[in-house]
Structure formats: structure tokens, C-alpha cells
C-alpha positions in Angstrom: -34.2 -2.5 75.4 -32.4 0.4 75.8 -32.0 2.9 72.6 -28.4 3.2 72.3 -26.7 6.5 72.4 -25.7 7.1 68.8 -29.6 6.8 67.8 -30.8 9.6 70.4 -28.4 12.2 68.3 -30.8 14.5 66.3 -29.9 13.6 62.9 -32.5 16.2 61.3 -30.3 18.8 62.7 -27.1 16.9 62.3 -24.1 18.7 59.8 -20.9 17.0 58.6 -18.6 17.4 60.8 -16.4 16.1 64.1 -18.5 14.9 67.0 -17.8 13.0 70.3 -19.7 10.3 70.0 -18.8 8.8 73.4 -16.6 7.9 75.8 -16.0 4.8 77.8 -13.7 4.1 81.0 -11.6 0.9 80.9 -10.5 1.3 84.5 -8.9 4.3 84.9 -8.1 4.4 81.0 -10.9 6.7 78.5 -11.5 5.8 74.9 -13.1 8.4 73.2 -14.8 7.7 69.8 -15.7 10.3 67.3 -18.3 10.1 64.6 -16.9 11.9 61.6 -19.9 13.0 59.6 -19.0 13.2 55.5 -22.5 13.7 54.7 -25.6 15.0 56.1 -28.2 12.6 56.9 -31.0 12.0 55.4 -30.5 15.8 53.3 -27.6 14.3 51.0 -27.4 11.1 49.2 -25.2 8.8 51.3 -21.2 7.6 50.6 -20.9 4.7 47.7 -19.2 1.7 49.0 -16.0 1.7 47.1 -15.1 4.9 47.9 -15.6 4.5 51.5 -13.8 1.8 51.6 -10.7 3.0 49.4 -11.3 5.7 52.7 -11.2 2.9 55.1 -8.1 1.3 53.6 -6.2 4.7 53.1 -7.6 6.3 56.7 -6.9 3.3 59.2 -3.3 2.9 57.1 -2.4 6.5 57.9 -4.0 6.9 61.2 -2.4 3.2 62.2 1.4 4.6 61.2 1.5 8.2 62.6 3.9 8.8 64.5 2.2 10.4 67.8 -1.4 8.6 66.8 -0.9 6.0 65.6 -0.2 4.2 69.3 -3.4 6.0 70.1 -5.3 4.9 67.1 -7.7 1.8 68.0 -10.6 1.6 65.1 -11.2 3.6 62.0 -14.2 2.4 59.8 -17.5 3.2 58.0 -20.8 3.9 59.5 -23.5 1.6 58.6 -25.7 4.1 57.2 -22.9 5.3 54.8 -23.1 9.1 56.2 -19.8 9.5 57.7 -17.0 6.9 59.4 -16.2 6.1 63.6 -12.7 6.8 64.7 -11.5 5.6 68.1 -8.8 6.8 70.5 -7.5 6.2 73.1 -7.3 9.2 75.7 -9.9 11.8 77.2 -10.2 13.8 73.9 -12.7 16.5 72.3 -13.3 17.6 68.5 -10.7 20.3 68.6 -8.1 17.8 69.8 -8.1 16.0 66.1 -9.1 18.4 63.7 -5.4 18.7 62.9 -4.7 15.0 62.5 -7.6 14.7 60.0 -6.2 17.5 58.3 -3.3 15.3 57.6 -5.2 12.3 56.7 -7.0 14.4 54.3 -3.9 15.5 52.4 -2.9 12.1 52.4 -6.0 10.7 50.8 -5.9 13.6 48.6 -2.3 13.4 47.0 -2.4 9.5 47.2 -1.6 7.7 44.0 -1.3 3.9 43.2 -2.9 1.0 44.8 -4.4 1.3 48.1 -2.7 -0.7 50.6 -4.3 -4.2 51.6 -5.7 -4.5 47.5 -5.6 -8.0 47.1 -7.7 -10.8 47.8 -5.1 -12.2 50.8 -5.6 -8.9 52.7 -9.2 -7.7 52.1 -12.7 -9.4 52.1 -14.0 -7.9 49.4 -10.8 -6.0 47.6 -12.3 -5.4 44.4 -14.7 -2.9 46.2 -12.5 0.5 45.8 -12.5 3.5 44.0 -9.7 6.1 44.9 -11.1 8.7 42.9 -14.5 8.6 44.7 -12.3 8.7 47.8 -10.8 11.9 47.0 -14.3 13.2 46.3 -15.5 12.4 49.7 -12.6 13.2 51.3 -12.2 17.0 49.5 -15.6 17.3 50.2 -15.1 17.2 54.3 -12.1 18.1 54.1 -13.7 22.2 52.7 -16.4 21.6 54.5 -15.4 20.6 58.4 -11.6 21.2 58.6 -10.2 23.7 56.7 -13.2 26.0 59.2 -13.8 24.1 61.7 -16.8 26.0 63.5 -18.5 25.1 66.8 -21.4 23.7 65.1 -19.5 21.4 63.4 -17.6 20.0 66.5 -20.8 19.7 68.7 -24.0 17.6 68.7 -27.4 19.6 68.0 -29.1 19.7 70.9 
């Protein structure tokens, strides 16, 4: 088989930050998706689960109801290997385009208070699984690291 695309990125090289991941053309349509790197692989422990998902819950709620993204918003989740999460938009988009938007996610996470949204056994899988603060951790974190400077080696692949 064919190695997929996200497994021929250099991770050795790889910072947090935004990154087109790919793009794929529904007809005429694009759909970009990002890969938005929290942590750098294999140098830095990886994400704990319940603040990646308290990140999941918060993110996709946010991204889901904005009011010029949210339209364009088709998946926000975790990354398998607990470095970082996918986000996926419709539209012929680069890194620059949504610095600003996960700016405002970040601020969301960040001055969030009381419970996330779907915490309850009727809306979540595995609800129990969240920890706000460790959200805010992760999410400060990027957020100083990638956004508030968001430098050219943060928005592009390593070669």
C-alpha cells in the first residue's frame, strides 16, 4: 500500500504549529484540512486525554457556531498520536487564512468557565473523560507559542 500523506511529513523537524495538511476536490468544491500541532512530536510528552477532549468539546462547539465559520466548519478532533488536533474547512485555504479564528477559539477556551457542552452521558461516549483546566494548559500553551507570532516556520511543513 501506499504510505498516506500525513506519515511522509518529517516529524523530527516538525514544530507546533498551523499546517496544511491537505486538500481534496469534491467536484469543483476544495476542503482543506489543517493539522494543528500542540506539541512537538516525539521531543515533548504528548496531550492527556481529558484535556484534549475538554479541547474537542469546547473547539468543535465554538468553531460549529461562529458566525462566518462556522458554515465552513466540517470536523475538529484529536490526532491519534495525541500531538496536536485536525480541523477541516471547507474552501481553498492556507495557514494565514485561520490564524485569526484560532485566536478566537483560544480566548474562548481560555476564559471558559462551567461545564463543557455535551457533559453528560446522553451526549458523549465517554463524558467523564474532561479536564478544563488541562485544556487551558494546552490551549495557553499554543496559543504563546503559534498564534500570538505566527512565523513562517510554524505555518509550513519542514521540508
Amino acid at each position: 500500500m501506499n504510505k498516506i500523506a500525513s506519515f511522509t511529513v518529517n516529524h523530527l523537524d516538525l514544530l507546533t504549529g498551523i499546517y496544511v495538511s491537505r486538500k481534496d476536490y469534491i467536484g469543483e468544491e476544495v476542503v482543506t484540512t489543517f493539522d494543528l500541532r500542540f506539541t512537538r512530536p516525539n521531543e515533548e510528552p504528548p496531550m492527556d486525554n481529558p484535556g484534549i477532549h475538554s479541547i474537542e468539546h469546547l473547539g468543535a462547539t465554538f468553531l460549529r457556531n461562529h458566525p462566518t465559520w462556522g458554515e465552513k466548519t466540517l470536523y475538529f478532533g484529536p490526532m491519534g498520536c495525541r500531538t496536536g488536533f485536525y480541523v477541516i474547512f471547507s474552501g481553498d485555504l492556507k495557514s494565514e487564512d485561520i490564524v485569526d479564528l484560532l485566536k478566537e477559539m483560544a480566548d474562548y477556551i481560555l476564559a471558559y468557565e462551567g461545564e463543557i457542552p455535551g457533559y453528560s452521558p446522553r451526549d458523549c461516549g465517554n463524558y467523564l473523560d474532561n479536564n478544563l483546566n488541562l485544556a487551558k494548559i494546552y490551549i495557553k500553551k499554543y496559543k504563546e507559542e503559534v498564534l500570538d507570532n505566527p512565523t513562517a516556520e510554524r505555518l509550513n511543513y519542514p521540508n
